[in-house]
C-alpha positions as a Markdown table, in Angstrom:
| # | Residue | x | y | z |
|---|---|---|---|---|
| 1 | Unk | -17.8 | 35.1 | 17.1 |
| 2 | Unk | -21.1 | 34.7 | 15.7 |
| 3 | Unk | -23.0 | 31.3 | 16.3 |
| 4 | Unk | -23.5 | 30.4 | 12.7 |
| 5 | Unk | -19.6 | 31.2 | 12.2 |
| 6 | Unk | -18.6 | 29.1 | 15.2 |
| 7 | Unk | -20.7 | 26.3 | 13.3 |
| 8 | Unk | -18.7 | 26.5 | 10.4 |
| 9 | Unk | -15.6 | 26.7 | 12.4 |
| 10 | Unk | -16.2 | 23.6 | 14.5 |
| 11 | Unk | -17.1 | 21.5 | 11.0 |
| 12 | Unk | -13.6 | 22.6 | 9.5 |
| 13 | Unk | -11.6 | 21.7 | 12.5 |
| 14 | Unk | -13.2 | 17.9 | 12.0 |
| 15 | Unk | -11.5 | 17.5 | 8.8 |
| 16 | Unk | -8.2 | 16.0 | 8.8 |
| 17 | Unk | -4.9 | 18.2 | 9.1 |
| 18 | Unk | -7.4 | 21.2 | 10.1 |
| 19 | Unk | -6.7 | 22.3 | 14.2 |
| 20 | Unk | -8.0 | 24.8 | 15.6 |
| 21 | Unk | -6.2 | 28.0 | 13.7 |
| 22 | Unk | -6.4 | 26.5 | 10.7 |
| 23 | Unk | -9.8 | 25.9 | 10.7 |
| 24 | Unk | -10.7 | 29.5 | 12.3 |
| 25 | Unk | -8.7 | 31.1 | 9.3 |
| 26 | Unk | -10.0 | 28.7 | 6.5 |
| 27 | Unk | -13.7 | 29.8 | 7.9 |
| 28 | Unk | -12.5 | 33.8 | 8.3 |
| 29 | Unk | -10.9 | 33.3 | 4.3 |
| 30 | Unk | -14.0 | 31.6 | 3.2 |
| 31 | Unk | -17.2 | 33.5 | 5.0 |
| 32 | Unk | -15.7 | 37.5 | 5.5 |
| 33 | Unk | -12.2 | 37.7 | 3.7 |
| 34 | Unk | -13.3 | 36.1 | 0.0 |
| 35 | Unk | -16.9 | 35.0 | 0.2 |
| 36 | Unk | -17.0 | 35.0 | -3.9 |
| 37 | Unk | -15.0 | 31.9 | -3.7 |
| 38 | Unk | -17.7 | 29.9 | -1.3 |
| 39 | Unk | -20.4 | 29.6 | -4.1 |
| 40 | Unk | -17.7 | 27.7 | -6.4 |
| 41 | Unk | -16.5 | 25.7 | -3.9 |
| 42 | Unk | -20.0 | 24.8 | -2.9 |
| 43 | Unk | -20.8 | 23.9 | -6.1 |
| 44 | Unk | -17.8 | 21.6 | -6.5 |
| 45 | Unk | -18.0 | 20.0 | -3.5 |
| 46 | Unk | -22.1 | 19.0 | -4.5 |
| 47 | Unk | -20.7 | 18.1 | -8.1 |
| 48 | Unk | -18.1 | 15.8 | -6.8 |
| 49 | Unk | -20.6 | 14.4 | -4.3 |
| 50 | Unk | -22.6 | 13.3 | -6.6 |
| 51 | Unk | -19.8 | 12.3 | -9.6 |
| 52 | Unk | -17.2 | 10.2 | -7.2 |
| 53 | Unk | -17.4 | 7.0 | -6.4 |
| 54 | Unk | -14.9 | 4.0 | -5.6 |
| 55 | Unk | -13.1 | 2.4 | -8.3 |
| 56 | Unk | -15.2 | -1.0 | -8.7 |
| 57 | Unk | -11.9 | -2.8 | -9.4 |
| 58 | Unk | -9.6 | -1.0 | -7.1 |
| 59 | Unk | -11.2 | 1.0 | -4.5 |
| 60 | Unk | -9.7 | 4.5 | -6.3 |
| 61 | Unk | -11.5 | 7.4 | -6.8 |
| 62 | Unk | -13.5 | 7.4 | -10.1 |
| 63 | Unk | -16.1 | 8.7 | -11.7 |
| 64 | Unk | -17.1 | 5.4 | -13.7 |
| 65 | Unk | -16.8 | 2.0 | -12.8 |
| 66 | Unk | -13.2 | 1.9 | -13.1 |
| 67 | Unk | -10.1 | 4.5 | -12.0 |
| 68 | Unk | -7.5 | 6.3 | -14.2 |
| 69 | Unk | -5.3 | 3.9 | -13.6 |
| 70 | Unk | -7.5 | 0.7 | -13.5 |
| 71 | Unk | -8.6 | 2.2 | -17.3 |
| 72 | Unk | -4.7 | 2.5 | -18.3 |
| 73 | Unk | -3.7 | -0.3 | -20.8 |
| 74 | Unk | -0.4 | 0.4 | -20.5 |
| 75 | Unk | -0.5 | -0.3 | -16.1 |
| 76 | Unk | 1.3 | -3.9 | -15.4 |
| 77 | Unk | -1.2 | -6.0 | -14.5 |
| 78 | Unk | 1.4 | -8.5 | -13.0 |
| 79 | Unk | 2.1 | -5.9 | -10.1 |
| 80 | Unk | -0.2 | -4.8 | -7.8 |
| 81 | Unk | 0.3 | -2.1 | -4.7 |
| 82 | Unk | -1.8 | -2.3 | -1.8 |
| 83 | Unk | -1.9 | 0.9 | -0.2 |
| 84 | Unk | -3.8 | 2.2 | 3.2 |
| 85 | Unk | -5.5 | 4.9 | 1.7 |
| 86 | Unk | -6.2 | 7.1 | -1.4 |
| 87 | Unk | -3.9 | 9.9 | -0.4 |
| 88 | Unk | -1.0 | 6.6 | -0.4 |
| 89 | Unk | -2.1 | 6.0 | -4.2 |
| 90 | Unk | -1.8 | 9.8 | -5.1 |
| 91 | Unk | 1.3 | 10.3 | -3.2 |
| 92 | Unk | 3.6 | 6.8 | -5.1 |
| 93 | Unk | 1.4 | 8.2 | -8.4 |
| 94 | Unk | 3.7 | 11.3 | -7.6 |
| 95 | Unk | 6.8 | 9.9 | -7.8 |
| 96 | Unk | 5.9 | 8.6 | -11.3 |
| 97 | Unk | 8.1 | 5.4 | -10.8 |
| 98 | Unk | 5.3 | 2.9 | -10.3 |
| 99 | Unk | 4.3 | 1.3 | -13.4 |
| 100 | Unk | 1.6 | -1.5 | -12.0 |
| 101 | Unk | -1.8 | -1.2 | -10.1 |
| 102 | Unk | -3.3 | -0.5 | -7.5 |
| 103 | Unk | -5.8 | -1.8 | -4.2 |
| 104 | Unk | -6.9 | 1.1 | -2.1 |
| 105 | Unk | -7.8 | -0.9 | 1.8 |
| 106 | Unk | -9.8 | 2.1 | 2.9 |
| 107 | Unk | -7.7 | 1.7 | 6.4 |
| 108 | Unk | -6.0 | -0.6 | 8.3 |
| 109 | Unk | -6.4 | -3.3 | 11.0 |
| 110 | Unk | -6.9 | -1.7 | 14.5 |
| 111 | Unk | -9.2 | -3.9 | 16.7 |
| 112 | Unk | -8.6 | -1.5 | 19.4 |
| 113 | Unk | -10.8 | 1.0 | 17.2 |
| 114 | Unk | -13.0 | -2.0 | 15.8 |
| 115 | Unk | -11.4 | -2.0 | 12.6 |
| 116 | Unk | -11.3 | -6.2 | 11.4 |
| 117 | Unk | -11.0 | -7.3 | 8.4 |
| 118 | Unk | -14.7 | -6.7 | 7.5 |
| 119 | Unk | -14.4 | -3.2 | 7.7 |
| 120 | Unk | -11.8 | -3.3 | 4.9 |
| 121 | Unk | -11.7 | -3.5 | 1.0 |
| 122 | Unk | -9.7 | -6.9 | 2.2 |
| 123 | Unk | -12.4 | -9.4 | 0.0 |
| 124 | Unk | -12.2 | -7.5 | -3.2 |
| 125 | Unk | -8.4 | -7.9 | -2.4 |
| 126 | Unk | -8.8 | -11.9 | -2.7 |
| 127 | Unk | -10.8 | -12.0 | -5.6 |
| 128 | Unk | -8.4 | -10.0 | -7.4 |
| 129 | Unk | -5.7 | -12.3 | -6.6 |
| 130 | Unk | -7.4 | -15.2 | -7.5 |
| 131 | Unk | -8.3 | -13.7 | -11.0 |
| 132 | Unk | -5.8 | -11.6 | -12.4 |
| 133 | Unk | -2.7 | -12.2 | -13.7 |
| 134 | Unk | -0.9 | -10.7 | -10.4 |
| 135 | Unk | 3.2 | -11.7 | -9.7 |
| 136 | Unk | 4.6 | -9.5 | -7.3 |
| 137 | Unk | 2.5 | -8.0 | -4.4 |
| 138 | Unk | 4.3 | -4.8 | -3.5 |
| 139 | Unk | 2.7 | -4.3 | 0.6 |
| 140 | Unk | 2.6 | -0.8 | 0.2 |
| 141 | Unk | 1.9 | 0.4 | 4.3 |
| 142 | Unk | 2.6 | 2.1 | 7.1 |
| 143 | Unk | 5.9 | 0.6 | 9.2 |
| 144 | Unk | 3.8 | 1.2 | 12.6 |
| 145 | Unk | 2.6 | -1.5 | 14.5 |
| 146 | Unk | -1.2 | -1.8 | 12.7 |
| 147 | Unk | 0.2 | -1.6 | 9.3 |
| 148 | Unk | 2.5 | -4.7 | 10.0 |
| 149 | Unk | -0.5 | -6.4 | 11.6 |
| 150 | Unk | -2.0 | -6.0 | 8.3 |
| 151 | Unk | 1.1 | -6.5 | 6.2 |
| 152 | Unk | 0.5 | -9.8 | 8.0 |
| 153 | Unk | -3.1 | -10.9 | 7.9 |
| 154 | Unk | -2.5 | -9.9 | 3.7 |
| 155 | Unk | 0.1 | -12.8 | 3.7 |
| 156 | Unk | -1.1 | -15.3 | 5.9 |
| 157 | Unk | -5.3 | -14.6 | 4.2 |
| 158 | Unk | -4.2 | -14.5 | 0.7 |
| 159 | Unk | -0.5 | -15.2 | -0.4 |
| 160 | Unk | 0.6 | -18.2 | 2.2 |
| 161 | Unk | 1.7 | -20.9 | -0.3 |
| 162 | Unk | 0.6 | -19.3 | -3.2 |
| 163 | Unk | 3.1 | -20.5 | -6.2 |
| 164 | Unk | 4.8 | -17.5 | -8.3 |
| 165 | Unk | 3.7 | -14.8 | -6.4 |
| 166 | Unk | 6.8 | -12.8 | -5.4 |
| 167 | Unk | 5.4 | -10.4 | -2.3 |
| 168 | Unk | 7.5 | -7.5 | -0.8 |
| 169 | Unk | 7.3 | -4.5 | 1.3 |
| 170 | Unk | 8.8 | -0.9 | 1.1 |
| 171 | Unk | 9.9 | 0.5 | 3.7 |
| 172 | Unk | 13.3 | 1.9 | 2.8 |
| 173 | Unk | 14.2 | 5.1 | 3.5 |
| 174 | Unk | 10.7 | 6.0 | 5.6 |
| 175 | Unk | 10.7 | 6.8 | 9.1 |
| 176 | Unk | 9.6 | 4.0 | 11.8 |
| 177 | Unk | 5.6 | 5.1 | 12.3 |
| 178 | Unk | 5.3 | 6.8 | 9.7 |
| 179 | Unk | 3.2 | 6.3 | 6.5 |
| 180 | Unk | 3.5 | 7.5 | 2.9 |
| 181 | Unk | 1.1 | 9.9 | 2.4 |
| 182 | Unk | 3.4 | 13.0 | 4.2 |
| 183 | Unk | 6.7 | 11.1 | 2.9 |
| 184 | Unk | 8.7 | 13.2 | 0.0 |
| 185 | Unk | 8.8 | 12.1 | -3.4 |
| 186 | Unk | 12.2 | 11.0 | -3.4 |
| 187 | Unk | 11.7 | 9.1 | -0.1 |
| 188 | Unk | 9.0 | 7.2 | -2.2 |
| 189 | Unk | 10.8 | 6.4 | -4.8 |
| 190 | Unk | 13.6 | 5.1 | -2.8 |
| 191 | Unk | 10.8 | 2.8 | -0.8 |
| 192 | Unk | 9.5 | 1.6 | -4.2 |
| 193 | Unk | 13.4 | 0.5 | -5.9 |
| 194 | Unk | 14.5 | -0.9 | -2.5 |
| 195 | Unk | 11.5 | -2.6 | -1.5 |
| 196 | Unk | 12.3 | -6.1 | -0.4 |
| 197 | Unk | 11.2 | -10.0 | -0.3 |
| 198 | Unk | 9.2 | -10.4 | 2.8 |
| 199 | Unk | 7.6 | -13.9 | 1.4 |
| 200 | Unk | 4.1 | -15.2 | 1.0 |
């Protein structure tokens, strides 16, 4: 393999879900198989680096100051999912069950990786529960170890002893350690209807 190939190669295989293979045949497609399709791409990829931004509400992707969703009138306000990730968001959007909004953490707490709560859409979080109109907190994460902590540190920072705030947590249906983004749609919407109390 060419250097400048191997370049490409390497770059690909730092993306998420790409190994090794995938990444070699995602270059081979791209630079020697169908080159017409790189300039598009290219293009694309600079157009949507300059267009997308966070959601200033929710932490979405946009292209203006607020989401699709966050821009929906007909979104419950009085419900609000906090999710790990954008792919979460996208994956409950799926299942077209969810009715409410949305708060995108950008991650999870891991101090072993120096993740705290700084490092996390958490403050925007609190300010949105102090203004809007929100009655059930739907906790919306992972059932592995750091999405508890989390699930936690949401509860004890920002719903302990708050008054008419119903929290819960889904959870039915997915599998211990895992998270929603690679769950199935009917999984999902199983988690969302049988999500349950956990308290605030």
């Amino acid at each position: 393999m060419t250097p400048a190939f191997e370049k490409v190669r390497q770059l690909l295989r730092g993306l998420p879900g790409l190994g090794h293979r995938s990444a070699e045949r995602l270059a081979l497609h791209l630079l020697v198989e169908r080159p017409a399709k790189l300039a598009p791409l290219l293009e694309a990829l600079g157009a949507a680096t300059r267009a997308v931004r966070r959601c200033e509400r929710c932490g979405n992707l946009a292209e203006s100051p607020a989401c699709s969703v966050c821009a929906d009138s007909r979104r419950d306000p009085a419900v609000l999912c906090v999710v790990e990730n954008v792919p979460d968001l996208m994956a409950l959007e799926r299942t077209g069950v969810f009715r409410g909004t949305y708060h995108v953490l950008h991650g999870r707490l891991s101090p072993i990786n120096g993740i705290g709560p700084g490092e996390l859409n958490l403050a925007r979080l609190g300010e949105r529960l102090a203004t809007e109109p929100v009655a059930e907190v739907v906790l919306a994460l992972g059932n592995d170890i750091e999405g508890e902590a989390t699930c936690h540190y949401i509860r004890e920072s920002f719903l302990a002893g708050r008054m008419g705030t119903k929290v819960t947590r889904i959870g039915f249906g997915l599998p211990s350690g895992s998270g929603l983004t690679f769950a199935d749609a009917e999984t999902l919407r199983s988690s969302l209807e049988g999500r349950r109390d956990v308290g605030g």
